[in-house]
Legacy VTK file of the C-alpha trace (Angstrom):
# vtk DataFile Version 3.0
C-alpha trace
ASCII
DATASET POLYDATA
POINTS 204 float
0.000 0.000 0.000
2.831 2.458 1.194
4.638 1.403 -2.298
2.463 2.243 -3.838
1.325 5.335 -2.727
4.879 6.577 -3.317
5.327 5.193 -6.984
2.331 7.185 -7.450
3.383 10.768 -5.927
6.718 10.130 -7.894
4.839 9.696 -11.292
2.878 12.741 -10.360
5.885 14.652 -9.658
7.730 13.230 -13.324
4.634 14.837 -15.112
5.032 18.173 -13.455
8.351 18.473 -14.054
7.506 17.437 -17.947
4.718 20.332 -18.077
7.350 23.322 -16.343
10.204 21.849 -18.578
8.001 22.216 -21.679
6.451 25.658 -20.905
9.849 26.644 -20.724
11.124 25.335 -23.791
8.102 27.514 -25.139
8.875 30.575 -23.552
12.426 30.709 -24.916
11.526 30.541 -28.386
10.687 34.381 -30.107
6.725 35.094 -30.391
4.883 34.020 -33.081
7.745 31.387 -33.735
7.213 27.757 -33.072
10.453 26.042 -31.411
11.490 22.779 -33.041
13.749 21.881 -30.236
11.724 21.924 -27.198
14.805 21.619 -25.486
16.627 24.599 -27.290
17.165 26.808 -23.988
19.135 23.834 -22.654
21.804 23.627 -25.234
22.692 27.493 -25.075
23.600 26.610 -21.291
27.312 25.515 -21.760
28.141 21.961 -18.602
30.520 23.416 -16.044
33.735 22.694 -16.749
35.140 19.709 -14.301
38.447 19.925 -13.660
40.346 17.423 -13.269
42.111 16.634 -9.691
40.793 19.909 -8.404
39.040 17.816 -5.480
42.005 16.142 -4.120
43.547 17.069 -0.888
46.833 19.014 -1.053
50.468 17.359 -1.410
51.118 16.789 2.232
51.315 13.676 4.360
48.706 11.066 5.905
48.650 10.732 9.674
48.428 6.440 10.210
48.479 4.356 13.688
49.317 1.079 14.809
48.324 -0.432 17.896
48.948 -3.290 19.724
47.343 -5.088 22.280
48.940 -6.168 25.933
48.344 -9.994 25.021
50.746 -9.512 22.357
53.856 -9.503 24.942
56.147 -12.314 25.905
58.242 -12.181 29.140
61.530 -10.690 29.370
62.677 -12.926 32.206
60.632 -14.541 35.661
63.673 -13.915 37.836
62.530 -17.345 39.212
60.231 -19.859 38.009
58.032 -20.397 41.078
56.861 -16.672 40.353
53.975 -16.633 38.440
52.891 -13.544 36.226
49.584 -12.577 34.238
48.931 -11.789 30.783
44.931 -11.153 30.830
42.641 -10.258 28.181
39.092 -8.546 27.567
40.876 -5.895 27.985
43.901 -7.570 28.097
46.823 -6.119 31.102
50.100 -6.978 31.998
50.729 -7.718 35.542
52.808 -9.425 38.268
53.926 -8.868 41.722
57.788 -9.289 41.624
60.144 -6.200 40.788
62.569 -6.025 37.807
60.098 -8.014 35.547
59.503 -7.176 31.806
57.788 -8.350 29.149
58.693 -7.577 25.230
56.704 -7.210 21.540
58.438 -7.077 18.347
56.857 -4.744 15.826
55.447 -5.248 12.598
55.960 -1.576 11.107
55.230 -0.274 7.383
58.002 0.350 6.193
59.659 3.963 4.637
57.140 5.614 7.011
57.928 8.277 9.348
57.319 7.698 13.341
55.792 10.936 15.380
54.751 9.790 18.722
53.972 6.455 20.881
51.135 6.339 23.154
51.098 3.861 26.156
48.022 3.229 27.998
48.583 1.659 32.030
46.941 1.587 34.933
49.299 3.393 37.350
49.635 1.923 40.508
52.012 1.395 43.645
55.198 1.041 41.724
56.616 2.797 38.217
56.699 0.970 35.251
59.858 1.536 32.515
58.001 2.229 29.162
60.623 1.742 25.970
60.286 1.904 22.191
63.596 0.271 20.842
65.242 -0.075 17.077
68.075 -3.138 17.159
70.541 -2.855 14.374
70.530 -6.501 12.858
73.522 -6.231 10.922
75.884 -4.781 13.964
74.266 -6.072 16.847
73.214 -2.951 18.264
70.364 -0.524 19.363
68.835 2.915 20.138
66.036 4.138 22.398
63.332 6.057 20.367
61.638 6.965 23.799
61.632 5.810 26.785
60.250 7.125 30.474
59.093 5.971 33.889
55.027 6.344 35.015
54.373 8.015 38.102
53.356 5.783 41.662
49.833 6.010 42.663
48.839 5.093 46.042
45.529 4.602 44.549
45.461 2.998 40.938
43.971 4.559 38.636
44.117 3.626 34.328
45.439 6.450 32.088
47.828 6.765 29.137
51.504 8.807 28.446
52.592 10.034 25.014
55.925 10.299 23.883
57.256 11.862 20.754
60.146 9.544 18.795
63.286 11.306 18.117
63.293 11.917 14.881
67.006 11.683 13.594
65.658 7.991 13.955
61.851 8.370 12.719
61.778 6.922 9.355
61.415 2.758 9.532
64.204 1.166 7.832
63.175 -2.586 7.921
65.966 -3.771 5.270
68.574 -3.396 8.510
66.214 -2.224 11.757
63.798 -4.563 13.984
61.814 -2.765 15.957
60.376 -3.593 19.576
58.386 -2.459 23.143
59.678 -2.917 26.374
57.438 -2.588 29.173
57.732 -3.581 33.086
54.870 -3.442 35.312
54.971 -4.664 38.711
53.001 -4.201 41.998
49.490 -2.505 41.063
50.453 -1.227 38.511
49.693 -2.897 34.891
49.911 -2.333 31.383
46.919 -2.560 28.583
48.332 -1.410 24.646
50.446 1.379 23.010
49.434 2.818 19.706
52.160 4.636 17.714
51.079 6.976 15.315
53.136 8.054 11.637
52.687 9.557 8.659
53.411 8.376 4.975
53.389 11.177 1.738
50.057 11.211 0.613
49.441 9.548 -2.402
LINES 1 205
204 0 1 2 3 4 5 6 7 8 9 10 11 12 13 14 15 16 17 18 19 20 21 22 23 24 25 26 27 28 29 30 31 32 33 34 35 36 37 38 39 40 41 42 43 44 45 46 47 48 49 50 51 52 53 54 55 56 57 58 59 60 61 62 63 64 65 66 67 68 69 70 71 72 73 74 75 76 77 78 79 80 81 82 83 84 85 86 87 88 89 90 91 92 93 94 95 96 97 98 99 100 101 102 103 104 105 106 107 108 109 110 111 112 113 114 115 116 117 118 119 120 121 122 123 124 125 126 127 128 129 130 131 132 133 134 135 136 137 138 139 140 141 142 143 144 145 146 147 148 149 150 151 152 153 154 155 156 157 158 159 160 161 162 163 164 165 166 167 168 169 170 171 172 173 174 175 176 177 178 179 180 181 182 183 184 185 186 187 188 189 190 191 192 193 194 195 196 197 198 199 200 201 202 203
């Protein structure tokens, strides 16, 4: 019924157009003069002229992020094997109650790209937790911080999240000789949930 009902207001609304587009096609030929192209006063209206590219977004680059869960991380060391440590998820955290206990992610980065920041998000609790964002040189067994930092203590925990900005005379991924990684080591209270880093690629 509803169909129906509309089919029929939008034939109604076809004719009308028909009958204005007509009486206009009559009104732009000269008096007395019958038009043989009821659709003359159309044609002397030149299209707009489209040009081309003039909608895409200036040269500049694209702002990208990559994030990575907590449940992605493998233990650095148990500094003893009777000491047990969690790696939760929905949402997933980080946790343990021994000191000096880390946990590690390698990173799957696109490459030629340029890194800006890193953003961790914890739950800070009764004792800091190192935060690091590390690039190993595979062909001379080496590495370099890209940022690193300590969170604060909280006597009562509480989740939040720290930014850091990478340093960028080491920004651009180079994974022909680089491997890239995260460091992280909660302990007490205090636990970790995800990073996301964020960097930008010419646009294309």
């Amino acid at each position: 019924m509803t169909s129906r009902r509309l089919l029929g207001v939008a034939i109604v609304a076809v004719a009308a157009v028909s009958v204005i587009s007509v009486g206009a096609s009559a009104m732009a030929a000269p008096e007395g003069v019958r038009s043989t192209h009821p659709t003359n006063f159309r044609a002397s209206v030149k299209p707009a002229k489209v040009v081309r590219g003039s909608t895409r977004p200036a040269a500049g680059t694209v702002t990208h992020h990559y994030s990575l869960a907590a449940s992605a991380f493998a233990p650095d060391g148990l500094h003893g094997t009777t000491n047990d440590y969690f790696n939760k998820w929905n949402p997933t955290t980080l946790s343990n109650q021994q000191f000096g206990r880390c946990f590690n992610a390698g990173l799957s980065l696109p490459p030629n790209v340029t890194l800006k920041s890193i953003k961790f998000y914890y739950t800070a609790g009764s004792a800091a937790m190192f935060l690091e964002l590390n690039r190993q040189d595979l062909l001379n067994h080496t590495a370099v911080d890209l940022a690193d930092t300590d969170t604060t203590i909280e006597s009562t925990p509480a989740y939040t999240s720290t930014s850091l900005s990478i340093k960028a005379a080491n920004a651009v991924v180079n994974m022909t000789n680089f491997a890239y990684s995260v460091g992280v080591c909660p302990s007490g209270t205090t636990t970790f949930s995800g990073l996301t880093i964020t960097y930008t690629q010419p646009a294309s």
